[in-house]
C-alpha positions in Angstrom: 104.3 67.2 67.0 106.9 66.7 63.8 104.0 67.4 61.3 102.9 70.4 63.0 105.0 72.7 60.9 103.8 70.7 57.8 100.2 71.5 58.3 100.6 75.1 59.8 102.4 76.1 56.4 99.0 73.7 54.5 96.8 76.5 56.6 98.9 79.2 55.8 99.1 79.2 51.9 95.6 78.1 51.9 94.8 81.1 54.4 97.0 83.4 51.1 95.0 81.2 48.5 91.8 82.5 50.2 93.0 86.2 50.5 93.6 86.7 47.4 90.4 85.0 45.7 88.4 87.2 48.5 90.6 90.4 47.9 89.6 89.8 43.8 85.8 89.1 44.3 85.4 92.1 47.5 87.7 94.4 45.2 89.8 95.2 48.0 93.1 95.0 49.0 94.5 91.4 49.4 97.0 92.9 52.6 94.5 93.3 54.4 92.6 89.9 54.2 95.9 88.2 54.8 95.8 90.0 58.3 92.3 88.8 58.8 92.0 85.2 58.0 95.9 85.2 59.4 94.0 86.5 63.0 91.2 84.0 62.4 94.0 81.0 61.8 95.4 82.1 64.9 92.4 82.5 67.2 91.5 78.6 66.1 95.1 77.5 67.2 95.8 76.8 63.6 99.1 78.7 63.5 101.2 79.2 67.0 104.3 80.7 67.4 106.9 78.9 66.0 110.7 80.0 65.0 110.5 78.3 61.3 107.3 79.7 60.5 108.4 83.2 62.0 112.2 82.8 60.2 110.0 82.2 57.0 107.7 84.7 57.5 111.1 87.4 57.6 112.3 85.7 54.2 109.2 87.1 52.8 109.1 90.0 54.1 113.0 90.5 52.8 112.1 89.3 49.8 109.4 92.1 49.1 111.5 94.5 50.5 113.8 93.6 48.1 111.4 93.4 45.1 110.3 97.2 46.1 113.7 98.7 45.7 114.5 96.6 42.8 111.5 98.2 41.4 112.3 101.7 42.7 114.7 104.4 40.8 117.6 105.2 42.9 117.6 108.5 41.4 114.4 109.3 42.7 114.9 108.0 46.1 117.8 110.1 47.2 115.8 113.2 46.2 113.0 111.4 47.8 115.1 111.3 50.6 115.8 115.4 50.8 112.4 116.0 51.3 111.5 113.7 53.6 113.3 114.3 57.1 110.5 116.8 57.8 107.8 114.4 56.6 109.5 111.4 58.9 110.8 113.7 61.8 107.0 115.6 62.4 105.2 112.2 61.1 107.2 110.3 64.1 106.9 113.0 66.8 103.4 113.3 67.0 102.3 109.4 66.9 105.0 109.5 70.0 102.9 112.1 71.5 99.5 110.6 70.9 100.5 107.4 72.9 102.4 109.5 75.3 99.6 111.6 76.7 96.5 108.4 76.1 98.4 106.6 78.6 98.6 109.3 80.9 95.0 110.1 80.0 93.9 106.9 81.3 96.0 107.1 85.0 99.3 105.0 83.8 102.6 105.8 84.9 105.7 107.9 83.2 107.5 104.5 82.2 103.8 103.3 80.4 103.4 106.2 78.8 107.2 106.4 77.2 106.2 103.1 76.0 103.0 103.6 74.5 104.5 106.5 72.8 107.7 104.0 71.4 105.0 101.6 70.1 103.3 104.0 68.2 106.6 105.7 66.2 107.4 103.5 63.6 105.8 103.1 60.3 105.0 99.9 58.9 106.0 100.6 55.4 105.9 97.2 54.4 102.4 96.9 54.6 102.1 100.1 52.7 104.0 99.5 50.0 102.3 95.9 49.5 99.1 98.0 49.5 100.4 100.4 47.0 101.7 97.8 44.6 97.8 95.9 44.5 96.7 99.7 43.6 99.3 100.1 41.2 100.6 103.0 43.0 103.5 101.7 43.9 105.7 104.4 40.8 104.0 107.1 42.0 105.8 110.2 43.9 103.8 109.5 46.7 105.0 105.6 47.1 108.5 107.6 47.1 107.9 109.7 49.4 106.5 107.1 51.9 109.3 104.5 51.4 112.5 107.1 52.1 110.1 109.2 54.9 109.5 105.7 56.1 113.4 104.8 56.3 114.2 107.7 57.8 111.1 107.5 60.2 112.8 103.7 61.0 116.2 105.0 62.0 114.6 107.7 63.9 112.3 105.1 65.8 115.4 102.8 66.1 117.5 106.0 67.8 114.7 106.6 70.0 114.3 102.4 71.0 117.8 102.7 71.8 117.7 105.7 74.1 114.9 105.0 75.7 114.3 101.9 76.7 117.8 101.5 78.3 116.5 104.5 80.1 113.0 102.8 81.0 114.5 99.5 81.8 117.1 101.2 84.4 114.3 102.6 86.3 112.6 99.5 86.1 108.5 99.9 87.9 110.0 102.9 89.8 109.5 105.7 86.6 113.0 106.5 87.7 114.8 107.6 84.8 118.6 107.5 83.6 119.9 107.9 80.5 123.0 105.6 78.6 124.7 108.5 76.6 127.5 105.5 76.0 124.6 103.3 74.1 123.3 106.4 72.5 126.3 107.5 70.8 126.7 103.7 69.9 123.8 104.0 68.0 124.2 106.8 66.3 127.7 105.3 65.1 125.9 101.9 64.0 123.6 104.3 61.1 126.8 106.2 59.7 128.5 102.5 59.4 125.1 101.2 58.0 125.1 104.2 55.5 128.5 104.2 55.0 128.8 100.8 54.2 125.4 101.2 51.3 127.5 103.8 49.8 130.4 102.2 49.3 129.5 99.3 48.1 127.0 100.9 45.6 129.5 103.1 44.6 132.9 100.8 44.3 131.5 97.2 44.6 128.5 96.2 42.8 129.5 98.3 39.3 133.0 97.0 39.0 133.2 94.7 36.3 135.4 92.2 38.1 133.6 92.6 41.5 129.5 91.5 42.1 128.5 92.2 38.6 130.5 89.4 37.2 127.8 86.9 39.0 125.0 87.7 37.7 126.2 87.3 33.8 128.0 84.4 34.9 127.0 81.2 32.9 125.0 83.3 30.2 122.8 85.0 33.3 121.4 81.5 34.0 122.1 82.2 37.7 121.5 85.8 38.2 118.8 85.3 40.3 121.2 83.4 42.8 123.6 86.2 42.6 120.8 88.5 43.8 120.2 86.4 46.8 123.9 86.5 47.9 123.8 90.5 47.7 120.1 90.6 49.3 121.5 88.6 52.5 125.0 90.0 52.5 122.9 93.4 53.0 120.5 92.1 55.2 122.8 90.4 57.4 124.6 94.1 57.9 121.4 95.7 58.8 120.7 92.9 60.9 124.0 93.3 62.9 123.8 96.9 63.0 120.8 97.0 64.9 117.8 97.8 62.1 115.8 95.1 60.7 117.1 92.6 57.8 114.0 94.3 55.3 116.0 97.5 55.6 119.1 96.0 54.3 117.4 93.8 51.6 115.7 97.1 49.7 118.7 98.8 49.7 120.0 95.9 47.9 117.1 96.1 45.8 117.5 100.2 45.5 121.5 99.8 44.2 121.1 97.0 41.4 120.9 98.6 37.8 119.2 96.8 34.8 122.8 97.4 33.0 124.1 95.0 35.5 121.9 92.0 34.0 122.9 93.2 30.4 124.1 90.1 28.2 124.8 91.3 24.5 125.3 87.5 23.2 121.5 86.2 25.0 118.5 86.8 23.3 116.3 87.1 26.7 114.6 90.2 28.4 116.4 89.0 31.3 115.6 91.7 33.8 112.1 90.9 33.0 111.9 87.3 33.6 114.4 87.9 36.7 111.8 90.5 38.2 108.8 88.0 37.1 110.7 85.3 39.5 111.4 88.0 42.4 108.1 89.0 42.3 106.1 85.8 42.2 108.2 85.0 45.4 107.6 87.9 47.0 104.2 89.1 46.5 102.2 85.9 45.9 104.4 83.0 47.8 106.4 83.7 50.5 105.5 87.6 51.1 102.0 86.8 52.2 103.5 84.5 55.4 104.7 87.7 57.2 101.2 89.0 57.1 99.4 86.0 57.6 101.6 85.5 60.6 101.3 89.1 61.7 97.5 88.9 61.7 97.9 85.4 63.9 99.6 87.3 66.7 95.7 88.8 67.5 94.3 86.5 69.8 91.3 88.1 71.1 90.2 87.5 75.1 86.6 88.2 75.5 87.7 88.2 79.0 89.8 91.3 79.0 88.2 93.0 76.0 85.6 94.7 77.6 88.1 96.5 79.6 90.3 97.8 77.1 88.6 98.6 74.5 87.9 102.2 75.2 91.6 103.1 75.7 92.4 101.3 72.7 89.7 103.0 70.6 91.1 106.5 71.9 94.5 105.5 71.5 93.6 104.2 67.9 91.5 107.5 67.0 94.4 109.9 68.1 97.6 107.9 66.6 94.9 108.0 63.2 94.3 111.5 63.3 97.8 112.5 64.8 99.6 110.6 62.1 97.5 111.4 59.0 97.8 115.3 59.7 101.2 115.6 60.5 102.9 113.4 57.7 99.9 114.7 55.4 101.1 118.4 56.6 104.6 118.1 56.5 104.7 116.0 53.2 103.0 119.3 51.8 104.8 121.8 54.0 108.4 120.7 53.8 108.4 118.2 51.1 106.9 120.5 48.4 104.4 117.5 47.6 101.3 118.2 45.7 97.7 118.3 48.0 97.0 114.7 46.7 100.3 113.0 47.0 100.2 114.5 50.1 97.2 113.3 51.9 98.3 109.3 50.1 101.5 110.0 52.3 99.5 111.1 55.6 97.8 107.9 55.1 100.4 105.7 54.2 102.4 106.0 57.1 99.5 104.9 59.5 100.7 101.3 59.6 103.1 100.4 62.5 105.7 98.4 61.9 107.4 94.9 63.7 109.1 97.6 65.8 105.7 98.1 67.8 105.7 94.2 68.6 109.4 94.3 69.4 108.8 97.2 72.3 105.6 95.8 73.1 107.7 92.1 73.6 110.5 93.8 75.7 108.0 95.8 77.8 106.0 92.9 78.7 106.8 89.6 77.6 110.6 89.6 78.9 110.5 92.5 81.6 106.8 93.3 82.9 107.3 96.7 82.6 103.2 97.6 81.9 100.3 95.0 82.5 98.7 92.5 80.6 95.7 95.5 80.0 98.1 97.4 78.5 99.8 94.4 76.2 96.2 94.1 75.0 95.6 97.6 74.6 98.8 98.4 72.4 98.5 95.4 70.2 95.0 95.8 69.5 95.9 99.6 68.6 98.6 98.5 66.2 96.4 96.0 64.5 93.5 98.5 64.0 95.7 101.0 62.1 97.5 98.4 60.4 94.1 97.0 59.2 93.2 101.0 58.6 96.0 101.1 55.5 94.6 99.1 53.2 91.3 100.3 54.0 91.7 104.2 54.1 94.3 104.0 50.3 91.7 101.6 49.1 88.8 104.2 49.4 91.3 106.9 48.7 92.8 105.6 45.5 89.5 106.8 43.2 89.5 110.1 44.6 93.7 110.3 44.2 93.3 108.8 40.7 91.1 112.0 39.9 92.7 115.0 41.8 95.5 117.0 39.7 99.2 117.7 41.2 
């Protein structure tokens, strides 16, 4: 029906009206009442899957992407960045093994378990970082260490999507195995060009006088906030062709814009102020919300099959949770030099599980029927319980952080 999409986005922004209003009086956090009410929407058959919802729901979660690194010192990330390839190698390996050896636990095959063990790698740090910001933790080391371990733990995850399931897919239901080495170097070559391409145009493009910076003082800075969109898309259409997700590309954008850039010495207006007052407002309280509301939606609960997966997806749950918290808490304090409390935030910060877990679990199911519908159920319940566990766990952790000393 034409006014389907009319009434879905109606639900929708009343469904983000309500979370927040519930999130103020319940003192929690409002991520993770978008994910509830946006399950409860989709249980009722109030939002289905739709390409113009789902294409919105990625502008939003660009667009907080983008507000995150706007917000973030670039400074500070790339030394964020030296300490935390231990942090997002360890934090990745051990979620990979938790889902690996549950699915072997409960009698599935070699090509299951690979793909249990995919689903579970990648860190939602999205809905981390949207937690941290309603904390106002979002400055601290920690947040830091999360968002560049987080990156790294992406292009790791991305690396390991790209040799494995190639490999998985070969051997189709026969767990015969056989690896691409012509698609992994590939990929490989696709993060230097991603990389490359960052550094090059935060280094050459975007300070030149003549080059990017000239649009957003154009017109007395009346359209700076357009200018910002054309670098946010330019850089999230080259993640997007490269093979990582257009979020990835927008906070870089984000990361490499200076406040000098914005400077106007003949306006009398705090400009970056009222241009991160816009960003923000569209990111965290319009269209940011949709992704979540829509992630929540994809949990449609079968009483049917319940009863048969919910002890593998409790154990699978309890393992990635314990799995993930120790090793990224560990390694954060380890190999990152973080204090004990900046290090345990971490640990719990990187529980979430990111659209890469939905991407797998759609490839392994949905398009090839490489594990059964138990396990579809199994994995997406999993990934919803830890990505409802973020908000919850840094919510009750935040008074005991707020007290503890580096």
């Amino acid at each position: 029906m034409e006014h389907y999409i009319w009434l879905s986005m109606c639900f929708i922004f009343v469904g983000v009206y309500l979370s927040k209003y519930l999130s103020h009086k319940t003192n929690t956090v409002d991520v993770l009442w978008f994910i509830i009410i946006g399950a409860i929407l989709g249980n009722m058959h109030l939002i289905e899957e739709n390409h113009a919802l789902e294409f919105l729901g990625d502008i939003g979660i660009i667009l907080v992407m983008f507000a995150l690194g706007f917000e973030e010192d670039a400074k500070a990330f790339v030394d964020g960045v030296k300490k935390a390839w231990g942090i997002a190698l360890i934090g990745a390996i051990f979620p990979f093994l938790a889902g690996y050896y549950s699915a072997l636990t409960f009698g599935f095959g070699q090509n299951s378990a690979l793909i249990w063990g995919l689903t579970m790698t990648a860190t939602a740090v999205s809905l981390t970082m949207m937690t941290l910001k309603s904390l106002n933790l979002h400055k601290t080391k920690a947040a830091t260490g999360i968002m560049t371990s987080a990156v790294v733990d992406d292009v790791l995850s991305l690396i390991g999507v790209a040799i494995l399931l190639p490999i998985i897919l070969s051997g189709g239901k026969t767990d015969t195995l056989n690896i691409n080495y012509e698609e992994l170097a590939f990929t490989f070559a696709k993060v230097i060009i991603f990389f490359s391409a960052v550094y090059f145009v935060g280094k050459f493009i975007l300070p030149h006088e003549k080059g990017l910076k000239r649009i957003f003082k154009m017109e007395k800075g009346q359209y700076a906030v357009l200018g910002i969109f054309v670098v946010v898309f330019w850089f999230g259409a080259l993640a997007h062709m490269l093979g990582f997700h257009p979020a990835i590309g927008a906070y870089f954008a984000g990361l490499l814009l200076k406040e000098e850039y914005f400077e106007l010495e003949d306006v009398d207006l705090a400009n970056i102020k009222s241009i991160e007052n816009v960003v923000n407002n569209l990111a965290f309280v319009i269209f940011g919300p949709v992704f979540f509301i829509l992630l929540g939606s994809k949990i449609i609960f079968d009483m049917n099959i319940l009863g048969e997966v919910i002890i593998p997806t409790i154990v699978l749950f309890l393992a990635v949770l314990v799995f993930q918290i120790l090793s990224a808490g560990g390694a954060a304090k380890f190999t990152g030099g973080y204090s004990n409390r900046d290090s345990i935030l971490i640990g719990l910060g990187m529980l979430g599980r990111a659209e890469l877990a939905f991407i797998v679990i759609n490839i392994a199911y949905v398009q090839n029927q490489l594990i059964t519908q138990k396990e579809f159920y199994i994995l997406v319940f999993t990934t919803f319980l830890l990505n409802i566990s973020v908000p919850l766990l840094i919510k009750a952790y935040t008074p005991f952080y707020k007290k503890m000393k580096d």
